[in-house]
C-alpha positions in Angstrom: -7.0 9.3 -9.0 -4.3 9.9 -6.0 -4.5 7.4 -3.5 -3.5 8.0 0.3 -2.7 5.1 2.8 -2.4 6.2 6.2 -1.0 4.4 9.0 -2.7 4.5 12.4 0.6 3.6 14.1 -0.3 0.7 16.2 2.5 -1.8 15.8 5.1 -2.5 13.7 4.5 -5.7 13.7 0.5 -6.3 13.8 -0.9 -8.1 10.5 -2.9 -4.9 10.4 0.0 -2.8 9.4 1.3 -5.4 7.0 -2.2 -4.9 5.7 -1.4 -1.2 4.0 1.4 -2.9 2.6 -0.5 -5.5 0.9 -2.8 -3.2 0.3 -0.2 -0.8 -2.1 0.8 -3.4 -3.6 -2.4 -4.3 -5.1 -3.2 -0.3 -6.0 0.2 -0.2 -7.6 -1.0 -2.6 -10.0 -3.7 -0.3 -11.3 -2.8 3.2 -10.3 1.0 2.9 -10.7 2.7 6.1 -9.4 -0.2 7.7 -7.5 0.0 5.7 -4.4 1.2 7.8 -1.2 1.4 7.0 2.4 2.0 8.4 5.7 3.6 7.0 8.8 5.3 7.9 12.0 8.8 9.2 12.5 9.1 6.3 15.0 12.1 4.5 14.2 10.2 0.8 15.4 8.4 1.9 11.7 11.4 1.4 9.5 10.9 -1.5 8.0 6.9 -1.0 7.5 8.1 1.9 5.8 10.5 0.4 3.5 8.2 -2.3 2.4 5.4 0.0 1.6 8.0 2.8 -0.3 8.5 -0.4 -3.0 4.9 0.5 -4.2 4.4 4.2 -3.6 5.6 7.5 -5.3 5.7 9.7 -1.7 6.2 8.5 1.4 5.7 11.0 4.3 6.7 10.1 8.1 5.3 12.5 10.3 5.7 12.8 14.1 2.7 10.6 15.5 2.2 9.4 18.9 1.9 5.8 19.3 -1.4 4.4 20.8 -0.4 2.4 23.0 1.1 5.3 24.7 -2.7 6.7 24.8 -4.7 6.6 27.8 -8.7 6.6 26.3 -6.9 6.5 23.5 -9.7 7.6 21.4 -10.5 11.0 23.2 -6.9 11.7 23.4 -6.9 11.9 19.7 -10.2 13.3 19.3 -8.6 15.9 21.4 -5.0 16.7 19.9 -5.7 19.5 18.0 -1.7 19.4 17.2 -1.8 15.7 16.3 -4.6 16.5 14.1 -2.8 20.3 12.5 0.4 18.0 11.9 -1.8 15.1 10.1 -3.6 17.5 7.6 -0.3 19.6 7.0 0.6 16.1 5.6 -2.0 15.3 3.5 -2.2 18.7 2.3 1.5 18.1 1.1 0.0 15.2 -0.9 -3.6 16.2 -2.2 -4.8 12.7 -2.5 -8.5 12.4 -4.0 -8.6 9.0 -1.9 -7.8 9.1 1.5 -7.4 5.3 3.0 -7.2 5.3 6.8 -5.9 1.9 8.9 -8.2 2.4 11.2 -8.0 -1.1 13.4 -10.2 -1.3 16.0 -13.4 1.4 16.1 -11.5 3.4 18.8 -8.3 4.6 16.6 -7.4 6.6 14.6 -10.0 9.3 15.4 -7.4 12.2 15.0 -6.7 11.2 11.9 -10.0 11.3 10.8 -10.7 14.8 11.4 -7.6 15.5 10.0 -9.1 14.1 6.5 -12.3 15.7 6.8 -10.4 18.9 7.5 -8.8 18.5 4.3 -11.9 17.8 2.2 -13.7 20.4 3.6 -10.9 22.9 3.1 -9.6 22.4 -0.3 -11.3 20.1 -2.3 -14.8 20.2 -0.6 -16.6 16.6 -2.2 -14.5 15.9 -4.6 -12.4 13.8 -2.0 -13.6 10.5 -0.5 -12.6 8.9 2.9 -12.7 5.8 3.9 -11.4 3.6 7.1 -10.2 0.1 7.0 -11.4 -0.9 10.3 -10.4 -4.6 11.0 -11.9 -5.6 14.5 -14.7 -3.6 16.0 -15.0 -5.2 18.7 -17.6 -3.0 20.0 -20.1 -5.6 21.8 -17.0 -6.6 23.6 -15.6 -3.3 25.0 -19.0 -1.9 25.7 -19.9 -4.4 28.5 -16.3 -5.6 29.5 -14.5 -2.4 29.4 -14.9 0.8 32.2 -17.3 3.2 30.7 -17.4 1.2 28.0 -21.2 2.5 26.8 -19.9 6.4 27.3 -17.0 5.0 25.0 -19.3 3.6 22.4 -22.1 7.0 22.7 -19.4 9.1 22.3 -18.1 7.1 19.4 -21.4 6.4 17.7 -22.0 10.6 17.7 -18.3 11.1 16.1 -19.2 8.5 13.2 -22.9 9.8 12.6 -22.1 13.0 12.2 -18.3 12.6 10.0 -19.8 9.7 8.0 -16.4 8.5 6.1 -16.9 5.3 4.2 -16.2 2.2 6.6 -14.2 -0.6 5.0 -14.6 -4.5 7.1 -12.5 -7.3 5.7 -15.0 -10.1 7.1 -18.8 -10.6 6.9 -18.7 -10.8 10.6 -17.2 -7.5 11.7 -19.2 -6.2 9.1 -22.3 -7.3 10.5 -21.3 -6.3 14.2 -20.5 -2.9 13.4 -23.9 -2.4 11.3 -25.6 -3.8 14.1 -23.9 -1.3 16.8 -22.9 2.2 14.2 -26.3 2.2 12.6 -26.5 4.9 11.1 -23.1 4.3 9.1 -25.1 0.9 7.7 -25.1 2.7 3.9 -21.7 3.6 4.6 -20.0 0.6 5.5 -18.9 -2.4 3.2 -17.3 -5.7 2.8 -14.1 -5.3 1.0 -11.8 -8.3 0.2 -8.4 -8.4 1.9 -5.4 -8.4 -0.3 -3.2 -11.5 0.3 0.2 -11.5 1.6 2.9 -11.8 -0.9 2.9 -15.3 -2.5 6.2 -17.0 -2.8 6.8 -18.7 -6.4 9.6 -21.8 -4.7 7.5 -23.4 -1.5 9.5 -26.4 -0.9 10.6 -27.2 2.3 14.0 -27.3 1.1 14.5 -24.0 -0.6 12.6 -22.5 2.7 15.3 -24.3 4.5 18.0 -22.7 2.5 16.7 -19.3 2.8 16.3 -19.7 6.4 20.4 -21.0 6.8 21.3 -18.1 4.9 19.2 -15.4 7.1 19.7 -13.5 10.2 18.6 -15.8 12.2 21.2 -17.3 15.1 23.5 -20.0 13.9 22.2 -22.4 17.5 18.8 -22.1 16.4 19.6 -23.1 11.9 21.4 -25.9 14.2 18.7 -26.9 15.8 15.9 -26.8 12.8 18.1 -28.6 10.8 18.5 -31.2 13.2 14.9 -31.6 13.5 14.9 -31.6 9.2 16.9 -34.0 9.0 14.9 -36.5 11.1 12.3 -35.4 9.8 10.9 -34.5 12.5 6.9 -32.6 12.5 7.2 -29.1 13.0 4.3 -27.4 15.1 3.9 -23.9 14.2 2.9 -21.0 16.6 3.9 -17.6 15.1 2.4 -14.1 16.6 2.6 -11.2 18.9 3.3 -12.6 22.4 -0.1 -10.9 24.3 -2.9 -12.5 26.1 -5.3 -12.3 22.9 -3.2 -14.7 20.5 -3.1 -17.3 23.8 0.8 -18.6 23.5 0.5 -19.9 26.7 -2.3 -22.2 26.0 -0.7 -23.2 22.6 2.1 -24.4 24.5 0.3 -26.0 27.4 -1.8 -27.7 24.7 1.0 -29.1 22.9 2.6 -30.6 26.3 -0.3 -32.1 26.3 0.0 -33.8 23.1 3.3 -35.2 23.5 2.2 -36.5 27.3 -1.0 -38.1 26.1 -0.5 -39.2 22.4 3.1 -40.1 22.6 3.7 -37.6 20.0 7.3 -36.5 19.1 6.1 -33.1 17.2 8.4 -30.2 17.9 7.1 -26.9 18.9 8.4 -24.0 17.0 7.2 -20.4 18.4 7.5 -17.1 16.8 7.2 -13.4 17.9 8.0 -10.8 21.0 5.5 -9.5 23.4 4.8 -8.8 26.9 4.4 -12.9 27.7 7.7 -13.7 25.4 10.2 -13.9 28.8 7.3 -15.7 30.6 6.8 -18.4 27.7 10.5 -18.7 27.9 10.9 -19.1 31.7 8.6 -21.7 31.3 10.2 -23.8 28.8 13.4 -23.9 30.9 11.6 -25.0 33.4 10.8 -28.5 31.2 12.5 -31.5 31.7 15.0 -31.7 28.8 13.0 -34.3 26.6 10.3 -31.6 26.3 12.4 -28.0 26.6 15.1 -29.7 23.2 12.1 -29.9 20.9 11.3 -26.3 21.4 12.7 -23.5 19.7 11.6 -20.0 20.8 13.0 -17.1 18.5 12.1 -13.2 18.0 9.7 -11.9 15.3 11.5 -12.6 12.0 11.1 -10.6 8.7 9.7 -13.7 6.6 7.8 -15.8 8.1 6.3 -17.6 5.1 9.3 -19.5 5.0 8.7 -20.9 8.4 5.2 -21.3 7.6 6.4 -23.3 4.5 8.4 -25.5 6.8 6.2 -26.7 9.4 3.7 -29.5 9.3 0.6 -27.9 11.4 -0.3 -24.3 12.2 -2.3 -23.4 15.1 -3.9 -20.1 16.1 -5.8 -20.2 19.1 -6.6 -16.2 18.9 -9.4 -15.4 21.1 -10.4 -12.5 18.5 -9.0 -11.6 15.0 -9.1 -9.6 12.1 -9.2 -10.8 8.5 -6.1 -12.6 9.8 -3.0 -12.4 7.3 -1.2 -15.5 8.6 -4.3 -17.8 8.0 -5.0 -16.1 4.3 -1.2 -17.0 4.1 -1.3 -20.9 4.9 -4.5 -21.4 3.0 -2.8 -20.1 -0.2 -0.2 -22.9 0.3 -2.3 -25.4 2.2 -0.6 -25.7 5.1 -2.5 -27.8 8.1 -4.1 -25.8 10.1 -6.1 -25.6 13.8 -7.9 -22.3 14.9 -9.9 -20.6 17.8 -13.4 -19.7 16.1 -12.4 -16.2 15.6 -13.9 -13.3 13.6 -13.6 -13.7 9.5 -12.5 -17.5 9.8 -15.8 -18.5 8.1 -15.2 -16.4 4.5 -11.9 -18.3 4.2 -12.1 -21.6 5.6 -14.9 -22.7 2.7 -11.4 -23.0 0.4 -10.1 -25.5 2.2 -10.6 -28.7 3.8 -6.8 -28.6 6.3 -8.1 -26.0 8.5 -10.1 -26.7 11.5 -12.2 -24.2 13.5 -12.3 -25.1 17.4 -14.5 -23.0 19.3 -13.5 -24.0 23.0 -9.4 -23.1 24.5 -9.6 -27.0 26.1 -6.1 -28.2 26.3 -7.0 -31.6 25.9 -9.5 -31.0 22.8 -6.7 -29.1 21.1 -3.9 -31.7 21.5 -6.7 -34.3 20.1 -7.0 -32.4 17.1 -3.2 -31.8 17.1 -2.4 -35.6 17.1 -5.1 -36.4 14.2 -3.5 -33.6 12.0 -0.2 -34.6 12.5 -1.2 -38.5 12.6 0.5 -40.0 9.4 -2.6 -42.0 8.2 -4.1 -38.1 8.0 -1.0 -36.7 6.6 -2.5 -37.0 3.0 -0.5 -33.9 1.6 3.3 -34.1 2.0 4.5 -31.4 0.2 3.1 -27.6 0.0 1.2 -26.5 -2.9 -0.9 -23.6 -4.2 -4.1 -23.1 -3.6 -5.0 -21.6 -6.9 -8.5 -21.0 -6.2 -8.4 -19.7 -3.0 -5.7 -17.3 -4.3 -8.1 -15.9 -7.1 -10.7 -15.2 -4.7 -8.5 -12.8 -2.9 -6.3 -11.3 -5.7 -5.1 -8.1 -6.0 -8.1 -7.8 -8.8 -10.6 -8.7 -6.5 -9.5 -6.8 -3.5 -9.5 -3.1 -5.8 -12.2 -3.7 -7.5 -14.3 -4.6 -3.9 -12.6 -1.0 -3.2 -13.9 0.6 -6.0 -17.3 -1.0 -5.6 -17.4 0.8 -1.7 -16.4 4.2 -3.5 -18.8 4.0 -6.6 -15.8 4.9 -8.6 
């Protein structure tokens, strides 16, 4: 069996694309030296790229246009007949029996799609299965808050009728909304179980620490985490893409509010580049310098379990996510943890008893549930440790074999 992942070329550094890599991992396992992949030429893909090539046998990069730089992104691609030419010259190149396409949300990807059924019904006719990972759906959402969202969702609901690939939904609850909305594709789509990020064997704070001093990272801002190590000091966690939808802005706000009402001395360590980045850091400078010296703002950085490893509390006040990698992530080393009420939250947080769902972006609420986390009388767990159980549930194993199941192979 030859196994194609295919990237739809969204971000280089959305969980969703760390999600293939995961994901070749976990078929390496099993189908060692059939795994392939596709991705752009784009240089912003490098490092995706080199992290998947540790799994797979071929690696093709193609020339794909990014979508963000799509305008109805989805019948732009439905439309690029040259897009779609270049795609299946790829995947002819590779003759996979499985293609795999990270799909995201329902709109992408669509290009690449008929590039696969192309192929299938072209040279290998049904002996080739298709299937797309999609992540969010989202279709409720975009059909009533987005222009033309129902010609959007018609338009889309004919496409999938009619192509039928196999739809792949890492949580029960994006798996229900898309039944509910593509119903036709119900016998078609499944629940398949995520694969987990990679799972460090040292978690100490320390040897995080250590790896941290000796990384890229700027020698002002090692300077200023060690300081905070070596008082000890609680580190608040906030790492994602800097956009409206993971809500930095209210994460910050939120923990101004717990130092100003609680008294707490937590510092606030934030993660990740994005459209709001400059504004979350014009903000910050603007802070009187008791506040502004207990934060440390820094770029997207290629590890960040270790960071995750050396806070105290992680919050995530998404308004919508995926089967969200950084959440599987601190529940396999059970991290505290506070989160929006987001999509695929409920699968996951059954393993644990640090995370807490909040299902209301109330500054005052959040710092509340901030202070009791981080309140030492709470602070049961001082050092990080596996979560052995949680980790079984979503092991490499688990996630194929919930493949497998989808493809009746």
């Amino acid at each position: 069996m030859k196994i194609l992942l295919i990237s739809s070329n969204s971000s280089s550094k959305g969980g969703g694309e760390y999600f293939i890599i995961f994901l070749a991992r976990a078929f390496n396992k099993y189908y060692r030296k059939n795994i392939s992949a596709i991705y752009s030429n784009r240089e912003y893909m490098n490092d995706l790229v080199k992290r998947t090539k540790k799994y797979c046998s071929k690696t093709l990069r193609i020339n794909y246009k990014q979508l963000s730089q799509r305008k109805l992104r989805f019948l732009s691609a439905f439309l690029d007949l040259k897009q779609v030419l270049i795609t299946l010259n790829a995947i002819r190149k590779l003759r996979p029996n499985i293609i795999i396409i990270n799909q995201q949300y329902d709109e992408d990807g669509i290009d690449i799609l008929l590039s696969a059924i192309l192929y299938k019904l072209i040279w290998f006719t049904n002996s080739v299965k298709i299937a797309c990972i999609m992540h969010m759906p989202r279709v409720e959402n975009k059909i009533y808050k987005k222009p033309f969202g129902i010609i959007r969702y018609l338009i889309l609901f004919t496409i999938y009728s009619f192509l039928k690939p196999n739809f792949l939904l890492t949580s029960n609850e994006c798996l229900n909304e898309f039944r509910k909305f593509y119903f036709f594709n119900k016998k078609n789509s499944f629940l398949i179980k995520s694969p987990l990020p990679n799972i460090k064997k040292e978690i100490s704070k320390k040897y995080s620490f250590e790896k941290i001093s000796r990384s890229n990272l700027k020698n002002k801002s090692k300077q200023k985490l060690k300081k905070w190590i070596d008082n000890n000091r609680q580190i608040v966690l906030l790492g994602c893409q800097m956009v409206p939808q993971k809500n930095p802005i209210f994460a910050l706000s939120s923990w101004l509010n717990l130092r100003e009402s609680y008294g707490s001395d937590a510092c606030l360590l934030i993660i990740g580049e994005g459209p709001l980045k400059n504004k979350i850091a014009k903000q910050i400078s603007n802070l009187p310098n008791k506040e502004s010296q207990d934060i440390l703002q820094i770029n997207w950085v290629p590890d960040l379990s270790r960071y995750i490893l050396l806070s105290d509390l992680i919050i995530m006040p998404s308004s919508f996510e995926g089967m969200n990698l950084t959440l599987l992530e601190c529940i396999c080393y059970s991290k505290n943890i506070l989160v929006n009420k987001f999509e695929g939250t409920n699968t996951m947080v059954k393993f644990t008893k640090l995370c807490t769902q909040i299902d209301l972006l109330d500054e005052a609420l959040w710092a509340k549930f901030m202070n009791n986390k981080l309140s030492k009388k709470s602070q049961k767990i001082k050092r990080n440790l596996l979560n052995k159980k949680f980790i079984s549930y979503f092991s490499d194993y688990e996630c194929i074999n919930s493949i497998k199941k989808a493809f009746k192979v």
